[in-house]
C-alpha positions as semicolon CSV with decimal commas, in nm:
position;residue;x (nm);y (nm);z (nm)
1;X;-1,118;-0,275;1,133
2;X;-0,943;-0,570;0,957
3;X;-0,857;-0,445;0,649
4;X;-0,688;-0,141;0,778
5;X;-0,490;-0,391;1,023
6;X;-0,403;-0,569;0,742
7;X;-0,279;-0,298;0,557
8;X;-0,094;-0,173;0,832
9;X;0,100;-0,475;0,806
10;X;0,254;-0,350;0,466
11;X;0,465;-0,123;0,703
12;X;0,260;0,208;0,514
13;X;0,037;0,420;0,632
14;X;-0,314;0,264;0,556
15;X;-0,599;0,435;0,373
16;X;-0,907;0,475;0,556
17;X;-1,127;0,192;0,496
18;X;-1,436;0,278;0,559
19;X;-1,798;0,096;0,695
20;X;-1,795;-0,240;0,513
21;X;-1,509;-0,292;0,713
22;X;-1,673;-0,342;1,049
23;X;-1,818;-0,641;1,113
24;X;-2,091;-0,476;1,282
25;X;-2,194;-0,254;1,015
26;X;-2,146;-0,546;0,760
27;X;-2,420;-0,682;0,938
28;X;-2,682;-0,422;0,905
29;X;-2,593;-0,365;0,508
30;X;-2,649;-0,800;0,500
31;X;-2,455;-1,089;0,403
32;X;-2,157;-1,036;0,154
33;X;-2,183;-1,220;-0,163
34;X;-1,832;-1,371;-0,327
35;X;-1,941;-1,393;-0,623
36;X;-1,676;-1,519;-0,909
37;X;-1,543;-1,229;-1,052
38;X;-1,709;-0,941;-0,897
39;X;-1,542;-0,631;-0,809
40;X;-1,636;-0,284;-0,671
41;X;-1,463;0,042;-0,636
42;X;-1,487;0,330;-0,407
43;X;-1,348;0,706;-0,361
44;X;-1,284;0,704;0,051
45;X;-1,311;1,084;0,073
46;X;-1,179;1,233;0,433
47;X;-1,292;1,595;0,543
48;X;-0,915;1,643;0,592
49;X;-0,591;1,494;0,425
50;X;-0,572;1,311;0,096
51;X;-0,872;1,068;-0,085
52;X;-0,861;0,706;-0,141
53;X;-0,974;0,442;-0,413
54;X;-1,009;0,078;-0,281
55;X;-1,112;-0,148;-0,506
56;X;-1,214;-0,530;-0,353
57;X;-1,229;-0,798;-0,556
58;X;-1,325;-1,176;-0,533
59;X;-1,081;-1,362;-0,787
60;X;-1,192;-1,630;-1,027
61;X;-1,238;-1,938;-0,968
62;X;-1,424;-2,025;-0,576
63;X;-1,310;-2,279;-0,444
64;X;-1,435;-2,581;-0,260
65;X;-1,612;-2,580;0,050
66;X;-1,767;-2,221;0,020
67;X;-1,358;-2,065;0,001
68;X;-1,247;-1,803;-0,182
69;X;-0,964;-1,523;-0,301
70;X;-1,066;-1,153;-0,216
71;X;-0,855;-0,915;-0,287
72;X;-0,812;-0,520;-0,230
73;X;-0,604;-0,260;-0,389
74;X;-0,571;0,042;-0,220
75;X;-0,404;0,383;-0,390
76;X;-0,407;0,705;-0,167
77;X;-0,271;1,039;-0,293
78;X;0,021;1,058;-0,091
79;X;0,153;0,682;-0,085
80;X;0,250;0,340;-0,303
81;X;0,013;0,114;-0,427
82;X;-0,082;-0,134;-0,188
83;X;-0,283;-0,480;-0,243
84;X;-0,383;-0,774;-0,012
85;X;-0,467;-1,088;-0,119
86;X;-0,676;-1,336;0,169
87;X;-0,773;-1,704;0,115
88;X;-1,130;-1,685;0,351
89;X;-1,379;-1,915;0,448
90;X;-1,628;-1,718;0,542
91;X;-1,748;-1,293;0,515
92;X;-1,435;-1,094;0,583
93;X;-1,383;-0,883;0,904
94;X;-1,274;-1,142;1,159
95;X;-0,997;-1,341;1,176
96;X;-1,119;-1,705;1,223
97;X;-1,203;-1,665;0,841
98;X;-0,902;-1,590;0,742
99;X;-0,648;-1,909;0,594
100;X;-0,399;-1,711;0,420
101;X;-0,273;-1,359;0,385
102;X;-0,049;-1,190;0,117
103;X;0,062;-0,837;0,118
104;X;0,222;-0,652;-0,234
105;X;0,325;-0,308;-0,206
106;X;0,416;-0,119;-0,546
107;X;0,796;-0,212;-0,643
108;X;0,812;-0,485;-0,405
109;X;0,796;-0,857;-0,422
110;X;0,466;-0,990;-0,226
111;X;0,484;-1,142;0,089
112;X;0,296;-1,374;0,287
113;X;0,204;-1,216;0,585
114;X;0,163;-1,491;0,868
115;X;-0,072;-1,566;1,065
116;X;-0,135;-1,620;1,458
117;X;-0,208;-1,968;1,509
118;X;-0,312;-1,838;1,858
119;X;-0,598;-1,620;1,723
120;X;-0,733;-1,895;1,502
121;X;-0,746;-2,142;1,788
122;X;-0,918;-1,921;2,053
123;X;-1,255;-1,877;2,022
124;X;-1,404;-1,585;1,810
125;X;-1,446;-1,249;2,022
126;X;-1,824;-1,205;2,124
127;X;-2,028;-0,972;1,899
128;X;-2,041;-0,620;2,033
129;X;-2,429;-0,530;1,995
130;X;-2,509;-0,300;1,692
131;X;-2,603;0,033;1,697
132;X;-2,962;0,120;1,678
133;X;-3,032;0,061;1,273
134;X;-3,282;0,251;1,146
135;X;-3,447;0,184;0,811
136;X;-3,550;0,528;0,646
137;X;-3,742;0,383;0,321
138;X;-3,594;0,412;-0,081
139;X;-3,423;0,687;-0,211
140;X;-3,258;0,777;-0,563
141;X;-2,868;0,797;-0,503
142;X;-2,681;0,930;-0,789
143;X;-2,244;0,842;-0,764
144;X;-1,986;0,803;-0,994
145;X;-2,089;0,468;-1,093
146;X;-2,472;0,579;-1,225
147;X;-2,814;0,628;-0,994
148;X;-2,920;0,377;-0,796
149;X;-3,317;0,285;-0,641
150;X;-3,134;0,236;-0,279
151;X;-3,209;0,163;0,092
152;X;-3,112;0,449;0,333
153;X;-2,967;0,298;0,665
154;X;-2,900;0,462;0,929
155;X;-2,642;0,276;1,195
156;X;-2,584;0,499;1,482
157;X;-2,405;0,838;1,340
158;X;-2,345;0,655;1,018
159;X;-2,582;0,673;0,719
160;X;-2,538;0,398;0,397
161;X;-2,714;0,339;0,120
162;X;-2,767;-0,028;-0,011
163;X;-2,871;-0,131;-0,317
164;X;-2,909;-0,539;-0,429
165;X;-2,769;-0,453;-0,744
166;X;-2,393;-0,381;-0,629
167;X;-2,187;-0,681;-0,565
168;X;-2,046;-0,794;-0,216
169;X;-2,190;-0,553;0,051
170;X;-2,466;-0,351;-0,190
171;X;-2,279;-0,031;-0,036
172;X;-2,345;0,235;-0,255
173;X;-2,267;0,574;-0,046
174;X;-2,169;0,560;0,295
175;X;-2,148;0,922;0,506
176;X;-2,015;0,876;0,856
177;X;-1,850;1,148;1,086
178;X;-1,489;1,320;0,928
179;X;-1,532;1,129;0,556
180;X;-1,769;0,995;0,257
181;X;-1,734;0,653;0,100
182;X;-1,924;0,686;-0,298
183;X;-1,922;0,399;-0,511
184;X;-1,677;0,472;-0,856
185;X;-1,704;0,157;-1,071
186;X;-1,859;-0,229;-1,034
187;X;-1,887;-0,511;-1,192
188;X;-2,046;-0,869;-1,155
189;X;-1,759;-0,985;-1,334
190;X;-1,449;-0,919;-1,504
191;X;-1,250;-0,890;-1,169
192;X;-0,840;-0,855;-1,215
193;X;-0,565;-0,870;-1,010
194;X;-0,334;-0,613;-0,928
195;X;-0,025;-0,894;-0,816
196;X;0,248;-0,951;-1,098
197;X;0,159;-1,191;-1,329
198;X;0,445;-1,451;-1,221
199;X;0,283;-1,422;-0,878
200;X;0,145;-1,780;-0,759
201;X;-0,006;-1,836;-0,392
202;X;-0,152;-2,190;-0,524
203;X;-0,506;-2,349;-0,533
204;X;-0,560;-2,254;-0,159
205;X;-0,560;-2,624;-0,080
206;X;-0,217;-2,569;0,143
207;X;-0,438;-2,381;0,369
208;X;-0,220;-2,295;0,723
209;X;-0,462;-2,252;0,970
């Protein structure tokens, strides 16, 4: 999963990020929407060990040609703040979007993280086929963030709920073997960053691909 790689790359233990973080599964909850300012929030609750809040969000203003800022802020119970900040081109999950990376963890200075020329010049890694998706039909979902009319899908052992009216992926609950994903909190705007204030990557028009 990319955002867990990416995370990784902080040099702490990563939270577990859960469905909308597979390609694959992206695909069977539809195409992500960066939307100016949108955010979403989610409890990533494990059977075992501590609970997570991830909270992705697509920074104002888009840019030109379809690019954009999305960043996520991760906080686990038993580990520092962590935050990445990625200049894409396209739906995250795979790495040919990808044009720049940061990386803040709480009480240290951000960092670009670089990139592999090498994996942006070969060509992207063949789709692995989906799981059988199976569309069960409407069902009231009630989460932290109010009741939702949703779309029960199920993806192999996985079963996610999708609604139109939550931003990027629709995900409203996710429950897949050893941990639940519930949405906590949206909005289709109002999106913040979590970077310090004198932080400044640039326009995004020094892409390094």
């Amino acid at each position: 999963m990319l955002l867990a790689l990416l995370l990784a790359a902080s040099a702490q233990k990563p939270p577990e990020v859960p469905l909308f973080a597979d390609p694959r599964l992206a695909e069977a909850l539809g195409e992500f929407q960066p939307h100016a300012g949108a955010w979403v929030e989610y409890a990533i609750i494990p059977r075992k060990g501590p609970q997570t809040r991830l909270r992705l969000s697509v920074l104002s203003p888009l840019l030109s040609q379809g690019r954009y800022w999305l960043e996520s802020a991760s906080q686990s119970q038993d580990g520092p703040p962590v935050a990445t900040r990625m200049l894409l081109h396209g739906p995250p999950g795979r790495i040919e979007n990808m044009e720049r990376l940061y990386v803040y963890v709480g009480g240290q200075a951000p960092m670009e993280f670089p990139l592999d020329d090498d994996a942006h010049a070969a060509p992207p890694l063949p789709r692995r086929p989906l799981p059988r998706v199976r569309r069960r039909g409407m069902q009231e979902v009630r989460v932290a963030a109010g009741s939702f009319r949703a779309e029960l899908i199920e993806v192999g052992p996985a079963r996610v709920w999708h609604s139109d009216g939550v931003p990027l992926w629709g995900l409203v609950r996710a429950l897949e073997p050893g941990r639940r994903v519930e949405l906590i909190a949206f909005g289709q705007s109002g999106a913040r960053t979590v970077f310090p204030p004198e932080f400044d990557q640039g326009k995004g028009n020094e892409s390094r691909k």
